[in-house]
N, C-alpha and C positions, 0 to 999 in steps of 0.2 A: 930696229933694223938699221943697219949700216947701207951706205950709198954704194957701198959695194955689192950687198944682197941683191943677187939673182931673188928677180919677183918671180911667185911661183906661175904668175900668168899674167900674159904683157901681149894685149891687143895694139898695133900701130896702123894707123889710119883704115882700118876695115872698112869695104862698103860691099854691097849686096844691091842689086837692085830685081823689083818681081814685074815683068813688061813696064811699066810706067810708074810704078810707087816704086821710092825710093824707102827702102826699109831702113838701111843701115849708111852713111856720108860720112865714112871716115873716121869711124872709133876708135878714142885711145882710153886706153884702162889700163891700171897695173893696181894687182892684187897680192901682196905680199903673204908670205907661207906664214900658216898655223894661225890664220886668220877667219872670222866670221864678214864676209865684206857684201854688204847690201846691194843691190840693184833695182832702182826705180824710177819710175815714170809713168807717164798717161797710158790708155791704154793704145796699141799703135806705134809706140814712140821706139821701137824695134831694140825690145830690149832683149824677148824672147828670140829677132833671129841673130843679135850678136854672141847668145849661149848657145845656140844649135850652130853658127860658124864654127865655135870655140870645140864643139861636140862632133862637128864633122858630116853631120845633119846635109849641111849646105858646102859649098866651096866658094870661097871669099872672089869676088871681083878684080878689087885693088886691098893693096894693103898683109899686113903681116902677125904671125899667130908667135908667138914666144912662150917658152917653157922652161923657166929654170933656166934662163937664159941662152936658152938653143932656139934655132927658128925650126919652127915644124909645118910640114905642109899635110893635109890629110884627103886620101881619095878616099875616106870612107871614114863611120864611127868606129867599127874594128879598131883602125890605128888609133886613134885616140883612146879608147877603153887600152888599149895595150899601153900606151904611155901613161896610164894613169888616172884618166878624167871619168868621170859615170855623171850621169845627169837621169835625174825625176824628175819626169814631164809631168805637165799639168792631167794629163789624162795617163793613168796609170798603163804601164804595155805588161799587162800582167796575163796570162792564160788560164780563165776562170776556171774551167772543170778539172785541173791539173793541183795536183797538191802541191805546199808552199814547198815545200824541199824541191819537189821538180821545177817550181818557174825559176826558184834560187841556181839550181844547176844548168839550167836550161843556156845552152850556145857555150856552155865552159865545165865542160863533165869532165872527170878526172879518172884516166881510163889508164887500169891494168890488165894485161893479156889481154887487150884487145876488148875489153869489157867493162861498163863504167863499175866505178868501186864509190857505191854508194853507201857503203861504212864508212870510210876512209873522209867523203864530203861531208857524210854528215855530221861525224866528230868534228871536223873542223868549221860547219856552219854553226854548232851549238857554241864551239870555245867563241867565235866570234859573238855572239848571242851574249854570253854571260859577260863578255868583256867590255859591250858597250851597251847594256842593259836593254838588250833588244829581246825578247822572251815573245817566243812563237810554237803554235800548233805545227808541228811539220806536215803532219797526216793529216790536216785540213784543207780541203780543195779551196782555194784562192779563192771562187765566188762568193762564201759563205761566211767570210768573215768581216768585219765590220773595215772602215774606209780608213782609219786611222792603224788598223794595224794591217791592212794592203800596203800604204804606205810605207810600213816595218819593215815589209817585205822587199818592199824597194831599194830601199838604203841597205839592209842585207846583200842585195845582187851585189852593188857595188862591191861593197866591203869586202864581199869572196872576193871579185874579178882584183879586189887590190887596190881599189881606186885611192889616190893621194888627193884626188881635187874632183869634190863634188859641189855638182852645179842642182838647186833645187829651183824647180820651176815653181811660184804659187803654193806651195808646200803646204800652206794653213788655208785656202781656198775651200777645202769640203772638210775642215775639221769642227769639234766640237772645242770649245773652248778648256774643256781637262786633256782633250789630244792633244791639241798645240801647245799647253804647258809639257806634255810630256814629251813632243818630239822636239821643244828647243832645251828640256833637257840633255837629250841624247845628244843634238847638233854640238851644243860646249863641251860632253865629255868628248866628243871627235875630235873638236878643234883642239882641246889640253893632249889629245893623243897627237897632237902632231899634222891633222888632217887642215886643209886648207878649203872653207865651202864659201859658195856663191850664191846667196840666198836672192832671187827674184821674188820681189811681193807689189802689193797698190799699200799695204797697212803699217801706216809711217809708226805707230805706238809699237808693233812688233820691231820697224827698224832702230827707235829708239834704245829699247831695250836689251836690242841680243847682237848688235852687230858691231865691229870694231871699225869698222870703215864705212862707207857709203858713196854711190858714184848715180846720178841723176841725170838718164837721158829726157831728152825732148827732140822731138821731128826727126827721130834718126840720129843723134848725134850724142853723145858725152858730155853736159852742160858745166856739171859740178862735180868735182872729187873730196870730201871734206868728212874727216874726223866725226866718229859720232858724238862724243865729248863736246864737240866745240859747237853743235848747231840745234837746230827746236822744230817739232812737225809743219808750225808755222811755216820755218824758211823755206822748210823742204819743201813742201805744199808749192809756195808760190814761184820755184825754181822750176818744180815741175811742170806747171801749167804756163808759167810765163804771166802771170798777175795775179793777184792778190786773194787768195780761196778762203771761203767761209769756214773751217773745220768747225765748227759746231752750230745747228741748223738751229733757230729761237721760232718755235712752232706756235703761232698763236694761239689765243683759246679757241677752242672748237664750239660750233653751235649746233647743236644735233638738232637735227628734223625727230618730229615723233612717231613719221613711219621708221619702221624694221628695214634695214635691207637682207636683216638675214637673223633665224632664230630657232636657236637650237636646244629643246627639251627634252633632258632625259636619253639622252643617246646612249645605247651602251654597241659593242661588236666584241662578241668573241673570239677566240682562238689565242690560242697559247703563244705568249710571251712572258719569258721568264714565270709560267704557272700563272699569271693574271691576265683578266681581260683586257684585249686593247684599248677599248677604250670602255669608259662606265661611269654612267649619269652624270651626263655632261650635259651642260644649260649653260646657255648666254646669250645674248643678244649685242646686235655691231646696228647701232642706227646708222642711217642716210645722213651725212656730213660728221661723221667721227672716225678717228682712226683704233680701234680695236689691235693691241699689240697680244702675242702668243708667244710667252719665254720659256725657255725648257730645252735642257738636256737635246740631244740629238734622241730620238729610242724610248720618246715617253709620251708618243701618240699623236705626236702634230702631224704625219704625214699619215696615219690613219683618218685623222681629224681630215684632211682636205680631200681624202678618196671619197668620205661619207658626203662629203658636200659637194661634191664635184661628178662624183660616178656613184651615185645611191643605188644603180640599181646591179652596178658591179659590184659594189661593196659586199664583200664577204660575213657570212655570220655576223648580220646585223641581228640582235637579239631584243632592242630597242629602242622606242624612243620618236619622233619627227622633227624633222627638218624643214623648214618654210624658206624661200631665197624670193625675196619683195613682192611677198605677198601670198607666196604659193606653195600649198602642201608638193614636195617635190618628189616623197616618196617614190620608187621604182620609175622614174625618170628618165631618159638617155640624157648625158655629156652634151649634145648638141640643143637638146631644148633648153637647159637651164643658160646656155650660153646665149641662145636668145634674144633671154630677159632684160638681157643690157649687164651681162656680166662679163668682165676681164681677168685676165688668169697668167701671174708671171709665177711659172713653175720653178721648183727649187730644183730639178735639171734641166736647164736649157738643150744639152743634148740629147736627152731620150726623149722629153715632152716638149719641147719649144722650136724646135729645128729640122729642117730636113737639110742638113749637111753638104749633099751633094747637087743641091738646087742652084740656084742663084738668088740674090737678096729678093730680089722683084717679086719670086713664087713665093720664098720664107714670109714677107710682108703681106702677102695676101691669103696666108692661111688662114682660115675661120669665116673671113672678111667674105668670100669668092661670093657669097648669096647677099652680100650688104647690095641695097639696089644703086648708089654710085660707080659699083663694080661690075653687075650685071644688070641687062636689060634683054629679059626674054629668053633668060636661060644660055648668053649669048654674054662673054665676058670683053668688057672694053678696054681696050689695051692701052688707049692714049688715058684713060681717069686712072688706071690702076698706077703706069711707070708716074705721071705727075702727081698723085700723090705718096707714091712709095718715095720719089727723089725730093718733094717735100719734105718728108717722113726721116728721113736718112739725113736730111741738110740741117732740121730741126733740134736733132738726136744728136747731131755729131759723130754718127755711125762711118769710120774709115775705113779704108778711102770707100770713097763714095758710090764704088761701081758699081748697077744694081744688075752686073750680070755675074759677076761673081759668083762664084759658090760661097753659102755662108760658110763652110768649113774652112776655107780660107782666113778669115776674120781671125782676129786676133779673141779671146773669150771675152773679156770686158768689150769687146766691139758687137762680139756675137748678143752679148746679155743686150747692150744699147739697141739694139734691132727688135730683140723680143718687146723689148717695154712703146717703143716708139709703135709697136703694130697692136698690142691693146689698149694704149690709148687711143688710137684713132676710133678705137669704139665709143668712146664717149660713155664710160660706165657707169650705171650707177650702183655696182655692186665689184668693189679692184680685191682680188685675194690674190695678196703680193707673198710670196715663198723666198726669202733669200734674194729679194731684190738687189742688193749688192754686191753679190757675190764674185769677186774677181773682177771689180769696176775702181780706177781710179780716184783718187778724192775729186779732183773738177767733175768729174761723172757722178760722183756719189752725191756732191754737192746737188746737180741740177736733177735727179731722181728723188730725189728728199722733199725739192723744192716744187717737182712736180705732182708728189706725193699730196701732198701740204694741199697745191691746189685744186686737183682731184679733191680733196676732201671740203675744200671751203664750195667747190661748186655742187655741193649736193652728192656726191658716192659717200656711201657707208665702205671702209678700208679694213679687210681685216691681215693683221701684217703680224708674217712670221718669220724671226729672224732668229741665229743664234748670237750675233752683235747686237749685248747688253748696250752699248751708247748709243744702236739707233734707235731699239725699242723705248729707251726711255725720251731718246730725244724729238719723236715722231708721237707715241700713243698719250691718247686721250686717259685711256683708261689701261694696264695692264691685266692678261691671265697669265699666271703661272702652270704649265701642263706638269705633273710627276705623277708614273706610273699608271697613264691613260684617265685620270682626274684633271679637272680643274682644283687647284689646293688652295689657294689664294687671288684676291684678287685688289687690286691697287689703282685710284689715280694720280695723274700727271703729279709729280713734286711729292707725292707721300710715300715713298720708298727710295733708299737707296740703294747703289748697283752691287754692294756686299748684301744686304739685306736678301734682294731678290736672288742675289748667286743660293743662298745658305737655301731660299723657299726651292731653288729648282732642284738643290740639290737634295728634298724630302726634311729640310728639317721642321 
């Protein structure tokens, strides 16, 4: 590019403020056309609301939005999808009982005599389709199909509405790792057509690899703009946090107790998937001070695996098998007594299982907790133990900002997830069934969940951890399971497999 080239997008001193936090102190950015250009930072660090400025989401404070070198002002997203910009939020705005052709149409129908001409979009949604190897059910209601190609579906709206400049929020956040190869395939053939995208992520090994640029906020501001050619996850890491981050956790050797904290023989649950059982004669045991890793495909029974263990007596067409959780046959069970036992649970959706949204952090941090007797006395909840230790809790965690009247829906997601994990710890567990612990958390955050992890395990909890991030399973578990096709296939410890190795086992070979 020439000093001449009008940047396709040119933020000058942006600020935002929300009552008292300051999200956004004068951002400058310039993202040059027909580029892949990264965006990163802690979580907080207002990266998300300088793309919804950009998107029209918000209206800027101070400061100035540039497009191809014209200043644009926007009362609304409308005028920006009109000049070109489409953004994928982290939470898909999809309309699930509606078929994918209609969310595609949906707010931009292409109307003759007065009538949408749903031939007419839908030749033109397919030619889009084959051209950027986007291949979709049309006649498939949006809820029913898997998360990586909802997201298809997303980048689709754009493409119809025209967009020149897409902004992806978290993009690989709920993917399995063959999606995200496949969606930063389609992101390149964008970028060689021409398209100029804004990829927000926490996962510097994806920044490394797919992005031409990169720009590093911290505390609201634009810290570093630099070449991805020219710098290492290292620098980024420590640019982003502002000192010097561990990227790779060195887990010591585990020393298991010889009680069980959890032991599962023979399980099998039916009902059709893909013609197989969900899951079937499944056995293994997580003693009390080990970490028990769960690798596997997204759709090959780990989220059966934790309804059986968690809801046994919801669990559907159990055909199978028993379950003991430290010490106790838990067979037809309620959820609230095995929780108990001294069991902690960071679920792999923080928004449907870990949150109530519209609360404040204060009530989100006392979920589960309300009958712990520091909390209650007499059936009578105490207000001053709960708010000092939730703001304990919150100060501890690093959960921002710190207001514990907020609504968690407010929270940024990696803030949201730091609140879930800070409120089962306070249980003090001796049984943590961690789901995607990192999901959509910063490296400084990943670091100190890791390290929390680690400790939970050295103090006696048996850990059983499901991730679909090969380098924390291998870099966290004592021992690995590989899950394909509702089996256990293999199984591994610490240092006897490598991360091709175990890809090839999840993958059935």
């Amino acid at each position: 590019m020439t000093a001449e080239t009008p940047a396709a997008v040119e933020l000058r001193g942006l600020s935002k403020r929300f009552g008292a936090v300051v999200a956004n102190d004068g951002v400058n950015l310039r993202v040059e056309p027909g580029t892949i250009h990264g965006i990163i930072g802690e979580n907080g660090a207002g990266k998300s609301t300088a793309m919804k400025l950009l998107y029209g989401v918000y209206r800027p404070e101070a400061g100035e939005i540039w497009l191809w070198g014209r200043r644009c002002i926007w009362a609304s997203p409308a005028e920006a999808i009109a000049r070109g910009i489409g953004m994928v939020d982290q939470q898909f705005m999809l309309a699930g009982p509606c078929t994918v052709l209609d969310n595609i149409l949906l707010g931009a129908e292409p109307v003759r005599w007065g009538l949408i001409d749903r031939k007419r979009a839908r030749g033109r949604v397919e030619a889009l389709a084959r051209q950027y190897g986007l291949p979709v059910d049309w006649g498939c209601p949006v809820e029913e199909l898997p998360v990586g190609i909802q997201q298809r579906v997303e980048i689709l709206k754009l493409l119809f509405r025209q967009a020149s400049i897409l902004i992806l929020d978290e993009p690989t956040a709920v993917l399995t790792p063959q999606e995200t190869k496949v969606l930063f395939a389609n992101l390149r053939r964008l970028r060689d057509e021409g398209k100029t995208i804004l990829l927000v992520t926490h996962k510097l090994k994806e920044v490394m690899a797919f992005t031409d640029r990169v720009t590093v906020f911290r505390a609201g501001r634009a810290v570093g703009d630099l070449a991805t050619g020219q710098t290492n996850p290292q620098a980024l890491a420590n640019l982003m946090v502002g000192r010097k981050v561990a990227l790779g956790l060195e887990a010591p050797p585990a020393r298991p107790r010889p009680e069980p904290a959890v032991e599962v023989a023979e399980l099998g649950l039916s009902g059709a998937v893909a013609s197989r059982p969900r899951l079937s004669q499944v056995s293994f045991v997580v003693r009390r001070g080990e970490i028990v890793g769960i690798a596997g495909v997204d759709g090959n029974g780990q989220s059966e695996l934790l309804e059986a263990l968690l809801h046994p007596r919801e669990a559907r067409c159990r055909t199978a098998g028993a379950v003991k959780v430290l010490g106790n046959e838990v067979t037809g069970w309620e959820a609230r007594k095995i929780r108990d036992l001294g069991v902690a649970v960071i679920p792999a959706d923080r928004l449907r299982e870990g949150l109530l949204l519209e609360r404040p952090v204060r009530e989100n941090f006392l979920l589960g907790l309300q009958r712990n007797r520091a909390f209650n006395r007499a059936g009578f909840l105490r207000g001053r133990a709960i708010g000092q230790a939730a703001g304990r809790a919150v100060a501890d965690y690093d959960v921002r900002p710190g207001d514990l009247a907020m609504p968690a829906g407010k929270l940024s997601g990696g803030n949201q997830q730091k609140l879930v994990i800070a409120r089962e710890f306070e249980r003090h567990p001796r049984l943590l069934i961690a789901a995607q612990p990192t999901r959509g958390v910063d490296v400084g955050a990943i670091e100190f969940i890791h390290q929390r992890l680690v400790r939970a395990r050295d103090e006696g909890a048996g850990i059983l951890l499901v991730s679909s991030e090969l380098d924390e399973i291998m870099a966290l578990s004592d021992r690995i399971l590989v899950m394909y096709e509702g089996r256990i296939v293999a199984e591994f410890r610490r240092g006897q497999v490598s991360e091709q190795e175990l890809g090839l086992k999840m993958g059935g070979a």
